[in-house]
C-alpha beads as a LAMMPS data file, in Angstrom:
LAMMPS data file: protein, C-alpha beads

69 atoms
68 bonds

1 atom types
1 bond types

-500.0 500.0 xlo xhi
-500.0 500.0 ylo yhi
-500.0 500.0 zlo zhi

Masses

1 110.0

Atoms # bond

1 1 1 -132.049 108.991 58.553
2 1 1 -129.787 111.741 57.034
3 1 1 -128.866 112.203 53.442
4 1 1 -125.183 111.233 52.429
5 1 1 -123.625 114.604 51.396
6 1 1 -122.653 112.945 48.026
7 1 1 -123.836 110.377 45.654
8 1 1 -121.344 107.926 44.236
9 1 1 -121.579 106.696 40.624
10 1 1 -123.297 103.245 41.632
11 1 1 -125.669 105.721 43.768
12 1 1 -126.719 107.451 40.687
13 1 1 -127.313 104.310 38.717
14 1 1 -129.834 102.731 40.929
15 1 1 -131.533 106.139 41.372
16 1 1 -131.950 105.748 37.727
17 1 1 -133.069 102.214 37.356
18 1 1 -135.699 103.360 39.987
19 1 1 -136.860 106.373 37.782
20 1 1 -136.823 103.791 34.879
21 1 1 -139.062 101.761 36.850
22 1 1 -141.291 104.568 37.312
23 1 1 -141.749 105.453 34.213
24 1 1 -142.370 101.822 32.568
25 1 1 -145.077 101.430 35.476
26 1 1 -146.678 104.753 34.188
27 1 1 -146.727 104.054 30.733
28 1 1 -148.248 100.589 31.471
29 1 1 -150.881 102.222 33.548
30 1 1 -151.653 104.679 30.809
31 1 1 -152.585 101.378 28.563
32 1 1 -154.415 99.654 31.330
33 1 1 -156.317 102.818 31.723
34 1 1 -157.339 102.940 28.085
35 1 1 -158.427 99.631 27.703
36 1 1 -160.706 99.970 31.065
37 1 1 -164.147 100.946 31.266
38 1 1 -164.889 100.656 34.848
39 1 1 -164.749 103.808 36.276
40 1 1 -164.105 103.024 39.906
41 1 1 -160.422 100.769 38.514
42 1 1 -160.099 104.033 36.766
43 1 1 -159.589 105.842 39.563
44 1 1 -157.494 103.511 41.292
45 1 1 -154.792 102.976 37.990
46 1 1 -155.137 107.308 38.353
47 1 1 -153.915 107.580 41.903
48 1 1 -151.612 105.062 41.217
49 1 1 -149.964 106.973 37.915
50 1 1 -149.979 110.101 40.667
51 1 1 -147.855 107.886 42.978
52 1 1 -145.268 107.107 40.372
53 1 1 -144.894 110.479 39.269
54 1 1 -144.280 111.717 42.604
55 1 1 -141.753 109.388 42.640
56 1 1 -140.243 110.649 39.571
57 1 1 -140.202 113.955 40.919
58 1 1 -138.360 113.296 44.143
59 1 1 -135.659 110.936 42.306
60 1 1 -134.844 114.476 40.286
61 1 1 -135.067 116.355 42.766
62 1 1 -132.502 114.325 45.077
63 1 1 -130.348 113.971 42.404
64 1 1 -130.528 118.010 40.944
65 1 1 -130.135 118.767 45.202
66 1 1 -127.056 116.268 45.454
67 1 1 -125.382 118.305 42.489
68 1 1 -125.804 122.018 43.307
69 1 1 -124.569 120.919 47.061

Bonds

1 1 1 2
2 1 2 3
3 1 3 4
4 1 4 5
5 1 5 6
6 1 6 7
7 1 7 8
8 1 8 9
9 1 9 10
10 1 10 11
11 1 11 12
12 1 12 13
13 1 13 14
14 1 14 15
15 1 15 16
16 1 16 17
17 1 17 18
18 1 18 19
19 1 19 20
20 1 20 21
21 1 21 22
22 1 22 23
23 1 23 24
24 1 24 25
25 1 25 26
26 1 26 27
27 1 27 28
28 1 28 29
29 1 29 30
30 1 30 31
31 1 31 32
32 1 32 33
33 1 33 34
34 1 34 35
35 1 35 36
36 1 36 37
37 1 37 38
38 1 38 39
39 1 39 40
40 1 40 41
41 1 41 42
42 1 42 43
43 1 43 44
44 1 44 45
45 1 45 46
46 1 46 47
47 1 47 48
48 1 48 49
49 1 49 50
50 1 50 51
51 1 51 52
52 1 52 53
53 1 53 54
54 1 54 55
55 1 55 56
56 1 56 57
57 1 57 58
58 1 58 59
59 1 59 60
60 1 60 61
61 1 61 62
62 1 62 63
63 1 63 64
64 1 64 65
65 1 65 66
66 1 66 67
67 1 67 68
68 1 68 69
């Protein structure tokens, strides 16, 4: 699947919900995280907090791409 070559308005608005998203799943993992003790659902609420902020990163980075094209 290719890339459009520009993103309209309503584009850029649900790239931002997701990156919303994102970051209200991180900072409810960062409070699950402090409140857990097991070490092992530690590790699993860590690679998850990874996942989002990859996600985070790629939303910029398609949008910041989109603009300087």
């Amino acid at each position: 699947m290719q890339m459009p070559n520009m993103i309209t308005p309503k584009d850029l608005l649900y790239i931002e919900d997701m990156m919303n998203w994102n970051l209200i799943m991180n900072k409810k993992i960062n409070a699950f995280i402090e409140c857990c003790e097991s070490d092992e659902v530690i590790e699993i609420l860590n690679n998850a907090k990874k996942m989002h902020k990859k996600h985070i990163f790629l939303q910029k980075y398609l949008v910041i791409s989109k603009k300087s094209s």
